[in-house]
mmCIF file of the N, C-alpha and C atoms, coordinates in Angstrom:
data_MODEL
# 
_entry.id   MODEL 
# 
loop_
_atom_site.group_PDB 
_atom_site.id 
_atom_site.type_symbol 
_atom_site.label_atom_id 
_atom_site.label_alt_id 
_atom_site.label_comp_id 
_atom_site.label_asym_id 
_atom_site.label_entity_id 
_atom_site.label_seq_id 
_atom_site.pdbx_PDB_ins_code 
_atom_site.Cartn_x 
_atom_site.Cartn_y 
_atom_site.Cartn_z 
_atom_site.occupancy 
_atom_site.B_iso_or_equiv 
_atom_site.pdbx_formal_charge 
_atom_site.auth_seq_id 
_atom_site.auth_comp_id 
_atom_site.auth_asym_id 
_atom_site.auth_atom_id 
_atom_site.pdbx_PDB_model_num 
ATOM 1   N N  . UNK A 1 1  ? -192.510 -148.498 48.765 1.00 0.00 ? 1  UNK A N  1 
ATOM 2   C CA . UNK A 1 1  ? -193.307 -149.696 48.888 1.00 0.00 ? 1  UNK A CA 1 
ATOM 3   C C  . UNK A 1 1  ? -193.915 -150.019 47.532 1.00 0.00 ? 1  UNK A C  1 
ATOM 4   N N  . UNK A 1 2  ? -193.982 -151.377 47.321 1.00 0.00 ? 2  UNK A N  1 
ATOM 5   C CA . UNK A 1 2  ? -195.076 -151.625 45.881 1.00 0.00 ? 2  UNK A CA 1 
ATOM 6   C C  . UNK A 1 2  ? -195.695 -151.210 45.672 1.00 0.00 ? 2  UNK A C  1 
ATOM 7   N N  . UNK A 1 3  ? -196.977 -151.002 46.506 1.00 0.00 ? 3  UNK A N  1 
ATOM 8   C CA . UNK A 1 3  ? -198.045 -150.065 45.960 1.00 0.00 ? 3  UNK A CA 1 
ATOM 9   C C  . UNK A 1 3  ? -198.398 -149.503 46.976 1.00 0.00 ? 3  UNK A C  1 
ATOM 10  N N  . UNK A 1 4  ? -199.177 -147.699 46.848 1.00 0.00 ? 4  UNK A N  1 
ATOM 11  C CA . UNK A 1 4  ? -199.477 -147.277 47.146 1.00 0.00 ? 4  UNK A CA 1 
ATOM 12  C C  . UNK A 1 4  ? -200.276 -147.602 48.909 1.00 0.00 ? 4  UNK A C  1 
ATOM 13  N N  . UNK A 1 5  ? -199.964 -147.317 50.294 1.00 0.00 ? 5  UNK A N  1 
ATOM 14  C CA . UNK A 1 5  ? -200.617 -148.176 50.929 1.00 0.00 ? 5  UNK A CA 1 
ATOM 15  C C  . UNK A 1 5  ? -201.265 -146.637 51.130 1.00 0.00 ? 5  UNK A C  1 
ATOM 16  N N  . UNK A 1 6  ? -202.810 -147.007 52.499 1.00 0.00 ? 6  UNK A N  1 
ATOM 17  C CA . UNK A 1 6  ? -203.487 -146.080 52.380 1.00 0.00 ? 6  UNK A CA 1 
ATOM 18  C C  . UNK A 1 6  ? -202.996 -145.254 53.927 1.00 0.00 ? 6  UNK A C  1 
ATOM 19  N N  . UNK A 1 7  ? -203.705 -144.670 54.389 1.00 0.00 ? 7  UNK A N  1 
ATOM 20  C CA . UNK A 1 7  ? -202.714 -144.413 55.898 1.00 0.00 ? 7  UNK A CA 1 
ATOM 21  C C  . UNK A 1 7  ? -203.179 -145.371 57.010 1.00 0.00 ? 7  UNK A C  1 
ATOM 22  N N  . UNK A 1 8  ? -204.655 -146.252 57.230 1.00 0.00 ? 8  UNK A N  1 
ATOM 23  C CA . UNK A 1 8  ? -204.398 -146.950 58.069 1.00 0.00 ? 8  UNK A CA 1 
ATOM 24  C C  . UNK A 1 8  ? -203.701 -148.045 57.778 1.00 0.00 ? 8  UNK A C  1 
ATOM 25  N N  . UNK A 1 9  ? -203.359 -148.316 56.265 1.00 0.00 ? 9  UNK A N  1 
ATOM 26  C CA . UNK A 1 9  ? -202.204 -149.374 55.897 1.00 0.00 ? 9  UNK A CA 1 
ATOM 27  C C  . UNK A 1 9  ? -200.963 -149.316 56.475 1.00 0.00 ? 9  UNK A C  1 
ATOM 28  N N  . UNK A 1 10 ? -200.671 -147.842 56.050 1.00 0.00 ? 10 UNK A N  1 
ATOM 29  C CA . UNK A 1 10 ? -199.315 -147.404 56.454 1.00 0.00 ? 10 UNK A CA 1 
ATOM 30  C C  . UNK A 1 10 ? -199.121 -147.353 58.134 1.00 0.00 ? 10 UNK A C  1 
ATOM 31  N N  . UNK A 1 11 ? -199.958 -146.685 58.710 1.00 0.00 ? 11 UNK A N  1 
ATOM 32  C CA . UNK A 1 11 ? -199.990 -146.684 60.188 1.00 0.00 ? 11 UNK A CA 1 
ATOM 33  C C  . UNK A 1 11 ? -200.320 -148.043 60.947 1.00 0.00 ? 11 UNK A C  1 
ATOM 34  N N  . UNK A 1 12 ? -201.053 -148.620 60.579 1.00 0.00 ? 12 UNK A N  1 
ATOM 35  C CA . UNK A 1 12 ? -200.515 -150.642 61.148 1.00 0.00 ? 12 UNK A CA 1 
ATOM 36  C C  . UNK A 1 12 ? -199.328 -151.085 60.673 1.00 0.00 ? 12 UNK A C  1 
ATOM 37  N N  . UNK A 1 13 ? -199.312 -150.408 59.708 1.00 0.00 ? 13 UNK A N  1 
ATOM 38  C CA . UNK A 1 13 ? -197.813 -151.319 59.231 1.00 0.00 ? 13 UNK A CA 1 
ATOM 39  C C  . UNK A 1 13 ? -196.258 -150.888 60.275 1.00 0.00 ? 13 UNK A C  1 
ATOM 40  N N  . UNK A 1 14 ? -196.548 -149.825 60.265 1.00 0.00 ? 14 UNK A N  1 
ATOM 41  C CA . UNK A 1 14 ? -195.487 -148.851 61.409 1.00 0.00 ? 14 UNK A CA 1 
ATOM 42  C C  . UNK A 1 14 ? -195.319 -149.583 62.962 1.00 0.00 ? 14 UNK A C  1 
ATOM 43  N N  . UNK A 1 15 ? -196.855 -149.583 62.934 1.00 0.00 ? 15 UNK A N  1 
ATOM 44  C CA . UNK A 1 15 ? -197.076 -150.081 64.552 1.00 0.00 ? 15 UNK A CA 1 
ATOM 45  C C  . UNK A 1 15 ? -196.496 -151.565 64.814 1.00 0.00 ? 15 UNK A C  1 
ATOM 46  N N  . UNK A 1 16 ? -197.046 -152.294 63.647 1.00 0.00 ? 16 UNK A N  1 
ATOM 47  C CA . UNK A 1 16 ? -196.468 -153.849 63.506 1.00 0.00 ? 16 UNK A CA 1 
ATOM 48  C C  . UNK A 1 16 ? -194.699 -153.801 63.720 1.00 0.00 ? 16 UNK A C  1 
ATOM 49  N N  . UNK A 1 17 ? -194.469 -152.830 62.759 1.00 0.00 ? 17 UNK A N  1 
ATOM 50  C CA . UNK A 1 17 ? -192.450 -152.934 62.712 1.00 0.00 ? 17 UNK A CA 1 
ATOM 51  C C  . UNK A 1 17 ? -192.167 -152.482 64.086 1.00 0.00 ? 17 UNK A C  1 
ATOM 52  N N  . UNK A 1 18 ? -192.816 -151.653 65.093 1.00 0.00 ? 18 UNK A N  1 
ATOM 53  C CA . UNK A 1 18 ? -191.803 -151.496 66.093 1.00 0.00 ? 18 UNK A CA 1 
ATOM 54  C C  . UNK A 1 18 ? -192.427 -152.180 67.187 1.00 0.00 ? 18 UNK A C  1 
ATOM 55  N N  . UNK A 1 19 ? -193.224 -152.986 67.020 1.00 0.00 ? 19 UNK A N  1 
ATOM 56  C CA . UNK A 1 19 ? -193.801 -154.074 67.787 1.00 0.00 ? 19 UNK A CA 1 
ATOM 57  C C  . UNK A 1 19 ? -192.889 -155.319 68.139 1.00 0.00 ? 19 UNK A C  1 
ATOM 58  N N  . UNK A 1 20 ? -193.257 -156.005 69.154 1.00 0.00 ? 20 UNK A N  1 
ATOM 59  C CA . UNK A 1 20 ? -192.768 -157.105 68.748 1.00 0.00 ? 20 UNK A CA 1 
ATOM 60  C C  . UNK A 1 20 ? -194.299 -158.121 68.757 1.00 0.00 ? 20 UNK A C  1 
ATOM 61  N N  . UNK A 1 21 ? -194.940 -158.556 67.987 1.00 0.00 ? 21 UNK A N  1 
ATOM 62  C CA . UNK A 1 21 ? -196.441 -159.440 67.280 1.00 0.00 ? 21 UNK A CA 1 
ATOM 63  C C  . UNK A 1 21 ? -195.708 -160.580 66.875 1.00 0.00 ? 21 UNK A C  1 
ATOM 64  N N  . UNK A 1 22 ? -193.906 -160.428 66.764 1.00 0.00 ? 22 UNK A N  1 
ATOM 65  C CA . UNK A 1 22 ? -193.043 -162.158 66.483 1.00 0.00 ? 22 UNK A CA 1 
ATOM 66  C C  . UNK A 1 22 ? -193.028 -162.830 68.035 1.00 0.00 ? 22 UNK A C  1 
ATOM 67  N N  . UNK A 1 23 ? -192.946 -162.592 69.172 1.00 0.00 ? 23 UNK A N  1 
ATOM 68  C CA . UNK A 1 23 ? -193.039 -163.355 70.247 1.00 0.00 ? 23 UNK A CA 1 
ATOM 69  C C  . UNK A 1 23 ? -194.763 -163.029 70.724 1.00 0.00 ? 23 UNK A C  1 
ATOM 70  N N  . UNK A 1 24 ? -195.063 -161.771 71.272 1.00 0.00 ? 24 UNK A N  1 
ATOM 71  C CA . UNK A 1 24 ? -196.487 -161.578 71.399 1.00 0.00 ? 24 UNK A CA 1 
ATOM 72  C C  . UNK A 1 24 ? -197.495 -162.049 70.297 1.00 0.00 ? 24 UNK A C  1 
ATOM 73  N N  . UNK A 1 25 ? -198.610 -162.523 70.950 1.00 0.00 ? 25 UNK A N  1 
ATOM 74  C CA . UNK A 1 25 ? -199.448 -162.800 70.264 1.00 0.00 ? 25 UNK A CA 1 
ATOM 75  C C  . UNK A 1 25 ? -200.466 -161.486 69.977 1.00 0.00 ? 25 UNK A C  1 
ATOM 76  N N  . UNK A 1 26 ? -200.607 -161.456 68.439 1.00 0.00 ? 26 UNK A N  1 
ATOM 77  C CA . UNK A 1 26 ? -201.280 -160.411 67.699 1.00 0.00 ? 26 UNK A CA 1 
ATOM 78  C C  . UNK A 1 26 ? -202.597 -159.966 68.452 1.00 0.00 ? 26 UNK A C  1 
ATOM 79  N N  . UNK A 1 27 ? -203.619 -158.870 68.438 1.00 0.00 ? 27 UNK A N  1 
ATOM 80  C CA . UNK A 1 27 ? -204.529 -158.850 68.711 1.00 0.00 ? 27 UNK A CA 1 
ATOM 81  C C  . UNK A 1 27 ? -205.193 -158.162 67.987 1.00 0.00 ? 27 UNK A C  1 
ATOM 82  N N  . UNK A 1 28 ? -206.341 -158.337 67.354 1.00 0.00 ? 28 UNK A N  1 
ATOM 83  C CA . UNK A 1 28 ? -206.980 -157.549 66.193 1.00 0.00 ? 28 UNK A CA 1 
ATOM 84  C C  . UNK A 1 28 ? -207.770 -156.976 66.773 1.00 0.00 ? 28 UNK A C  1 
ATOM 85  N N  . UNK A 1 29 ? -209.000 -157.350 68.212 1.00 0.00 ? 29 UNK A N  1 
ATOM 86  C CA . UNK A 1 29 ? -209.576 -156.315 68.939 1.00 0.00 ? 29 UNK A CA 1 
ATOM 87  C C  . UNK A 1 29 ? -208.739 -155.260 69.205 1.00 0.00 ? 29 UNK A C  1 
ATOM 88  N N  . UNK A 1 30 ? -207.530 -155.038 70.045 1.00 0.00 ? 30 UNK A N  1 
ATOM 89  C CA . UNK A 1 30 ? -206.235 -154.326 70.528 1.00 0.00 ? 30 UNK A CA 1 
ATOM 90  C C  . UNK A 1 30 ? -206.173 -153.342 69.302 1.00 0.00 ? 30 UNK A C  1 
ATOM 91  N N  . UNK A 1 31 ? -205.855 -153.984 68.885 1.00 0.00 ? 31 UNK A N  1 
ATOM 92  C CA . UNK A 1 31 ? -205.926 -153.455 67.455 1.00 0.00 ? 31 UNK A CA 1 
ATOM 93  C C  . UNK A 1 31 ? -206.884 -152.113 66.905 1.00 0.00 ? 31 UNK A C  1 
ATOM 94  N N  . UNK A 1 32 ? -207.814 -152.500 66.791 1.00 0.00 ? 32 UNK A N  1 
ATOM 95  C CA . UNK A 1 32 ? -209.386 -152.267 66.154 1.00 0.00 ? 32 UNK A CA 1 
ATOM 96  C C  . UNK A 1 32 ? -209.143 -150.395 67.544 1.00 0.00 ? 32 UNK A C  1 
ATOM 97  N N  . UNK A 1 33 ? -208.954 -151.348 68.699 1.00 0.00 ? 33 UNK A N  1 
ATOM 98  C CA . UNK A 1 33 ? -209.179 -150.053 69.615 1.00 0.00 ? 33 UNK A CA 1 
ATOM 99  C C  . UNK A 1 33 ? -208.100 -149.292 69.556 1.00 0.00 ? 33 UNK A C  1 
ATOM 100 N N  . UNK A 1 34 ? -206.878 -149.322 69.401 1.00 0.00 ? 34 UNK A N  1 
ATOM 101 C CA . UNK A 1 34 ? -205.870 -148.413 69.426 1.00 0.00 ? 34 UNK A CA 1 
ATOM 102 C C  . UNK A 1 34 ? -206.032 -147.305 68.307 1.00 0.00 ? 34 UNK A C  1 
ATOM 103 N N  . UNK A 1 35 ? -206.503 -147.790 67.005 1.00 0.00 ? 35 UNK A N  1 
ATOM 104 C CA . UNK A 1 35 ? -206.164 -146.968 65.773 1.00 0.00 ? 35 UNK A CA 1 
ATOM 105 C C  . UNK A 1 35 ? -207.793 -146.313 65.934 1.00 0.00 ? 35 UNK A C  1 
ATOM 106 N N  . UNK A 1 36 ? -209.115 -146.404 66.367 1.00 0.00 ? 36 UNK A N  1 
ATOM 107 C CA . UNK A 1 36 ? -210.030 -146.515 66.716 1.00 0.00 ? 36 UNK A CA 1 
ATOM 108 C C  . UNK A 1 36 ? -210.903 -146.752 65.358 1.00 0.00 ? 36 UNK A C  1 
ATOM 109 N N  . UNK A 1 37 ? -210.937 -148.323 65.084 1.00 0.00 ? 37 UNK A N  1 
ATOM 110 C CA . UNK A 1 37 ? -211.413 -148.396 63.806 1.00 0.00 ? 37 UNK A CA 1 
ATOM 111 C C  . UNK A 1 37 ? -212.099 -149.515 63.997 1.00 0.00 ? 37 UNK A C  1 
ATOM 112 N N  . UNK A 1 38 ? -212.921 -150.262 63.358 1.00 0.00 ? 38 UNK A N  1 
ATOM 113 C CA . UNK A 1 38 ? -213.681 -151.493 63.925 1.00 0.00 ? 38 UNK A CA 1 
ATOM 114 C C  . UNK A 1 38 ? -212.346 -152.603 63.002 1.00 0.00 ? 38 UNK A C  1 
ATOM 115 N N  . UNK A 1 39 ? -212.659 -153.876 64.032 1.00 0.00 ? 39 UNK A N  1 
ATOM 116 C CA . UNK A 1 39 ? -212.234 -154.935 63.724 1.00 0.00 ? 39 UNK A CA 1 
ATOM 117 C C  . UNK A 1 39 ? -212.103 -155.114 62.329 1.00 0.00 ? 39 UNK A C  1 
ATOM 118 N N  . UNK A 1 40 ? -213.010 -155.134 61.231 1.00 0.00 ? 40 UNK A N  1 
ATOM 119 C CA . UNK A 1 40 ? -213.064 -155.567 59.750 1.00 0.00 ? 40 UNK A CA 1 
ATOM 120 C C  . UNK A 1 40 ? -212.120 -154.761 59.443 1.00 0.00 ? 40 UNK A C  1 
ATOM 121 N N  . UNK A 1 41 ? -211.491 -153.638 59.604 1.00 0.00 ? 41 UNK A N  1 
ATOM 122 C CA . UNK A 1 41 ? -211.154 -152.184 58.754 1.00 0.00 ? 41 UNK A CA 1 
ATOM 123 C C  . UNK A 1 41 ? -209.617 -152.996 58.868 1.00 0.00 ? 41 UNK A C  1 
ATOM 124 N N  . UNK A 1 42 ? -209.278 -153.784 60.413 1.00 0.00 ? 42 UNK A N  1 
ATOM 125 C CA . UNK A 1 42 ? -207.636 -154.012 60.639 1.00 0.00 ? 42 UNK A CA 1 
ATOM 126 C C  . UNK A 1 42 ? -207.593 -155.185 59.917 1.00 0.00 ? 42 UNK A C  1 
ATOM 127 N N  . UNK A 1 43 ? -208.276 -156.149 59.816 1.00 0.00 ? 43 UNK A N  1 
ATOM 128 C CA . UNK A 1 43 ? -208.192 -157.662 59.134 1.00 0.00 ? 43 UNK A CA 1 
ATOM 129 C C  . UNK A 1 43 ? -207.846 -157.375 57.565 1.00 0.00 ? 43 UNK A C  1 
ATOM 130 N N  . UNK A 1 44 ? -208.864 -156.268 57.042 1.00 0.00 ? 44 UNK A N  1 
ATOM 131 C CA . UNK A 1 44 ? -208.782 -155.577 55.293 1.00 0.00 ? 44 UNK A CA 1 
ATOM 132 C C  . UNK A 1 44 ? -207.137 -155.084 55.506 1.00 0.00 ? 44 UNK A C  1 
ATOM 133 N N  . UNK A 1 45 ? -206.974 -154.427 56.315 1.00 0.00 ? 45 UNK A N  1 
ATOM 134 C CA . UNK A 1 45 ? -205.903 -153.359 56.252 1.00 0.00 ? 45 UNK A CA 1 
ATOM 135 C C  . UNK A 1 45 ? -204.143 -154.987 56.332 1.00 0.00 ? 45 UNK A C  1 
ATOM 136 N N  . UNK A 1 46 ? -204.421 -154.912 57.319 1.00 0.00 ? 46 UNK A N  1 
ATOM 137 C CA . UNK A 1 46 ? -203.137 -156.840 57.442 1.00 0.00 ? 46 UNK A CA 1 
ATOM 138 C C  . UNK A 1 46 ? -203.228 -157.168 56.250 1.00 0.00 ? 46 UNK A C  1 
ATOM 139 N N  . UNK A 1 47 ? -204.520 -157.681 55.911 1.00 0.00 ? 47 UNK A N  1 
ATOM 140 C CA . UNK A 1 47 ? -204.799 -158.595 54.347 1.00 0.00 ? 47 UNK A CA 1 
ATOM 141 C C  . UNK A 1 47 ? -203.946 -157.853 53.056 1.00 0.00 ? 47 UNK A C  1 
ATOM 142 N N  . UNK A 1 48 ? -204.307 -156.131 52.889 1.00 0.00 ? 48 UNK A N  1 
ATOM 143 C CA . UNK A 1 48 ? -203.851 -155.311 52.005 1.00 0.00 ? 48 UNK A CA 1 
ATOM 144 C C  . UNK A 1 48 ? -202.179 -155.413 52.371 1.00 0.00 ? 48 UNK A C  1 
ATOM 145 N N  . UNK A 1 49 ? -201.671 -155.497 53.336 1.00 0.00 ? 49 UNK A N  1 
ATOM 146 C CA . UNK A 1 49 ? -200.177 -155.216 53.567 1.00 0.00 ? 49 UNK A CA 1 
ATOM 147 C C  . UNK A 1 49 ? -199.748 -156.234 53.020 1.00 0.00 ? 49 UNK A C  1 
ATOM 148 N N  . UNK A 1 50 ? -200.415 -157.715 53.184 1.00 0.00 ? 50 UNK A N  1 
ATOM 149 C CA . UNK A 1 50 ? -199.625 -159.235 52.714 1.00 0.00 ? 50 UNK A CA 1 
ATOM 150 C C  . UNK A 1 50 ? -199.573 -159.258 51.098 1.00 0.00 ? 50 UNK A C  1 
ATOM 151 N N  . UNK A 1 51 ? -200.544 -158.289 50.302 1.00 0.00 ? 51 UNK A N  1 
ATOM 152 C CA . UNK A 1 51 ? -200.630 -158.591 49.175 1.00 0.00 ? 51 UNK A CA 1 
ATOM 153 C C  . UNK A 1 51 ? -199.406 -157.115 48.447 1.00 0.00 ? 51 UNK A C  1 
ATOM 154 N N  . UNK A 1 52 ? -199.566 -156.002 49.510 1.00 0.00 ? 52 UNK A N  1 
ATOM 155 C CA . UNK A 1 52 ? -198.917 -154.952 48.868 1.00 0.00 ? 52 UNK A CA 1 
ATOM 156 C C  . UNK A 1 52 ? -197.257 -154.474 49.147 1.00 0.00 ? 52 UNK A C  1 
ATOM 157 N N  . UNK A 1 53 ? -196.735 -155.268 50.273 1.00 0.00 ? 53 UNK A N  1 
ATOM 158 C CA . UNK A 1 53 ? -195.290 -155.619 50.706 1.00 0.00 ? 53 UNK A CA 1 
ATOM 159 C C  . UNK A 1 53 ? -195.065 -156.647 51.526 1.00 0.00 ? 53 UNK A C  1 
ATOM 160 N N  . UNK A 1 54 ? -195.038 -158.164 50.254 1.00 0.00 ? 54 UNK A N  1 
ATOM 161 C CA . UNK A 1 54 ? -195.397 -159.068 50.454 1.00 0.00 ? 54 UNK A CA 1 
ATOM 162 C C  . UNK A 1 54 ? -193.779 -159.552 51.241 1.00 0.00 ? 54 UNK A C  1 
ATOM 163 N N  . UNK A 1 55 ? -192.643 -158.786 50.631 1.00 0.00 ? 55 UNK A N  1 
ATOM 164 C CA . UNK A 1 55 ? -191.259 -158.869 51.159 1.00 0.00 ? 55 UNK A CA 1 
ATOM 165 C C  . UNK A 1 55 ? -191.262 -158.218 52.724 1.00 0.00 ? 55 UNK A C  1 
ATOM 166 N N  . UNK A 1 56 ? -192.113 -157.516 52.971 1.00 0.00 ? 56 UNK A N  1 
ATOM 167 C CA . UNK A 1 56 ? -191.688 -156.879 54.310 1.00 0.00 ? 56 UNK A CA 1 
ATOM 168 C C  . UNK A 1 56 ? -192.825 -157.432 55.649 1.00 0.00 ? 56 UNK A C  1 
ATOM 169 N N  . UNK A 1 57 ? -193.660 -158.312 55.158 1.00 0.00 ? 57 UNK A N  1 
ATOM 170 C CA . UNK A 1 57 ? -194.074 -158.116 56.265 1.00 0.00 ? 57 UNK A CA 1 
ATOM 171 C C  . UNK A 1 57 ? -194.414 -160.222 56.358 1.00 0.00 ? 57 UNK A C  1 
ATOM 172 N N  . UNK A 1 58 ? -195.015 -160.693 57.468 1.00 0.00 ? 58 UNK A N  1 
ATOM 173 C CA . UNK A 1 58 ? -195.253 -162.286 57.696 1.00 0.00 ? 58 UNK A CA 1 
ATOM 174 C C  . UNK A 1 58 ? -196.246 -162.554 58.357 1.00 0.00 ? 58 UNK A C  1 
ATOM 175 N N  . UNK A 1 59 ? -197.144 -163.350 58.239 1.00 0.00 ? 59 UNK A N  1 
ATOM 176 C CA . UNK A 1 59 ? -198.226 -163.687 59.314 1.00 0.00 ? 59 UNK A CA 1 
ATOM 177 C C  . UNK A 1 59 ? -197.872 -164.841 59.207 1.00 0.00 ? 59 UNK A C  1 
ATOM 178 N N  . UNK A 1 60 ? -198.017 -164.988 61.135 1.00 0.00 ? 60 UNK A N  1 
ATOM 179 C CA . UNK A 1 60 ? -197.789 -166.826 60.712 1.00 0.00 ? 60 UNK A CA 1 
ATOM 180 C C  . UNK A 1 60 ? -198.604 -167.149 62.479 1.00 0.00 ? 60 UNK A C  1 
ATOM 181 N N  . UNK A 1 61 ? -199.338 -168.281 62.297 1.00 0.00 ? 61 UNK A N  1 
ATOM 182 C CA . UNK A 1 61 ? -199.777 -169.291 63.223 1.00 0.00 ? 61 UNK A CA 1 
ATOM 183 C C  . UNK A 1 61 ? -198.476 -169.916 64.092 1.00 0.00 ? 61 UNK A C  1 
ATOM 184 N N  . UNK A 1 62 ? -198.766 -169.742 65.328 1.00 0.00 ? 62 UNK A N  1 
ATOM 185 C CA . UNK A 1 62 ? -197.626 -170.328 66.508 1.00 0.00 ? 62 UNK A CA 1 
ATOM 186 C C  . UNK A 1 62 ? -198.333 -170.224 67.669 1.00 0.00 ? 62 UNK A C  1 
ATOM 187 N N  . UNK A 1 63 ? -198.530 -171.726 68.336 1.00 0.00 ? 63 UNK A N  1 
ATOM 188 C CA . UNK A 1 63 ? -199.024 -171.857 69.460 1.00 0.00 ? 63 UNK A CA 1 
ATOM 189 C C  . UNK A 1 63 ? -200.745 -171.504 69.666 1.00 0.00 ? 63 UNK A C  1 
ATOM 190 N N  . UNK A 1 64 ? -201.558 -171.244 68.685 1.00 0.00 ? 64 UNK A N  1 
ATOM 191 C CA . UNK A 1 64 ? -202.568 -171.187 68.702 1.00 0.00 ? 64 UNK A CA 1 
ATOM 192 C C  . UNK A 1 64 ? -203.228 -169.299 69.062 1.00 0.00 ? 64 UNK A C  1 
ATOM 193 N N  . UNK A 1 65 ? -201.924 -169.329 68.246 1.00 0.00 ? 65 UNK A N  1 
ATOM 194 C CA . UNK A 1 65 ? -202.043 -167.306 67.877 1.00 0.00 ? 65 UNK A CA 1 
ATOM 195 C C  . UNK A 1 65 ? -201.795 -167.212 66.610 1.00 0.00 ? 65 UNK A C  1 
ATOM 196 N N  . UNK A 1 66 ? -202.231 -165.822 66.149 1.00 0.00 ? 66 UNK A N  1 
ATOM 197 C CA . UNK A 1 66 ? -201.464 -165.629 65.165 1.00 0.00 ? 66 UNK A CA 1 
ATOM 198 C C  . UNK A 1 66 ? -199.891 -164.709 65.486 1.00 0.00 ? 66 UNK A C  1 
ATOM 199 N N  . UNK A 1 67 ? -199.232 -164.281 64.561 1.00 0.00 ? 67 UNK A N  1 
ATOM 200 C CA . UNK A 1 67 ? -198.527 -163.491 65.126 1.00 0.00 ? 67 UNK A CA 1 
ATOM 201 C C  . UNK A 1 67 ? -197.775 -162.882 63.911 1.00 0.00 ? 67 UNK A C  1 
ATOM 202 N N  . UNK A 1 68 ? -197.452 -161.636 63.771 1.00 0.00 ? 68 UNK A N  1 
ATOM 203 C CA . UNK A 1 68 ? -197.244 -160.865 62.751 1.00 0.00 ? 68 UNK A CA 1 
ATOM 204 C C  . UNK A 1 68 ? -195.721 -160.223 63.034 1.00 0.00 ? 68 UNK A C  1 
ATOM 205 N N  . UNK A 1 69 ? -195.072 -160.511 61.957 1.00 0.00 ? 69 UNK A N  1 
ATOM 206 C CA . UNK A 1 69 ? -193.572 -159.637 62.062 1.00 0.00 ? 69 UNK A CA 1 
ATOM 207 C C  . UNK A 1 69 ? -193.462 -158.515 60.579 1.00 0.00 ? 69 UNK A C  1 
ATOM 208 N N  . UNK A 1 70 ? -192.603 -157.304 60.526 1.00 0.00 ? 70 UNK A N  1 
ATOM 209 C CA . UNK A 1 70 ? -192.512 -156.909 59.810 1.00 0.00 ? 70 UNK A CA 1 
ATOM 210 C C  . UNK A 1 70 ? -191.103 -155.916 59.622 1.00 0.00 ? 70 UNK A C  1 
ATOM 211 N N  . UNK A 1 71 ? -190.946 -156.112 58.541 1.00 0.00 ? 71 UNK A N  1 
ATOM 212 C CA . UNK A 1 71 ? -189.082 -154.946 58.483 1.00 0.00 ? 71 UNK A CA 1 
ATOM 213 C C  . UNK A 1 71 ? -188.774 -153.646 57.909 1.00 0.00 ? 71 UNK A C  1 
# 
């Protein structure tokens, strides 16, 4: 990967690829509770992935979700 990610980088990022967040709509509470981390920590952590494997991963608005794919 480009740079260095940290492990809850790396471990959302994992969870995102064998997800499907391209038809489901994303959930950052869901989120926040699965990895057991507060809300801010997953929004920093998404934000860090778009800037640090900007080729592998997508956020995009559909239908009044967000929704996240990654490869």
């Amino acid at each position: 990967m480009a740079e260095e990610l940290t492990e809850l980088e790396a471990r959302i990022f994992e969870w995102i690829r064998q997800s499907d967040f391209e038809t489901v709509a994303w959930s950052t509470p869901k989120a926040a509770k699965s990895f057991k981390v507060k809300e801010d920590e997953v929004y920093e952590a998404v934000a860090a992935l778009t800037r640090k494997v900007p080729d592998r991963i997508q956020v995009f608005y559909k239908h009044g979700s967000l929704h996240i794919a990654a490869e």
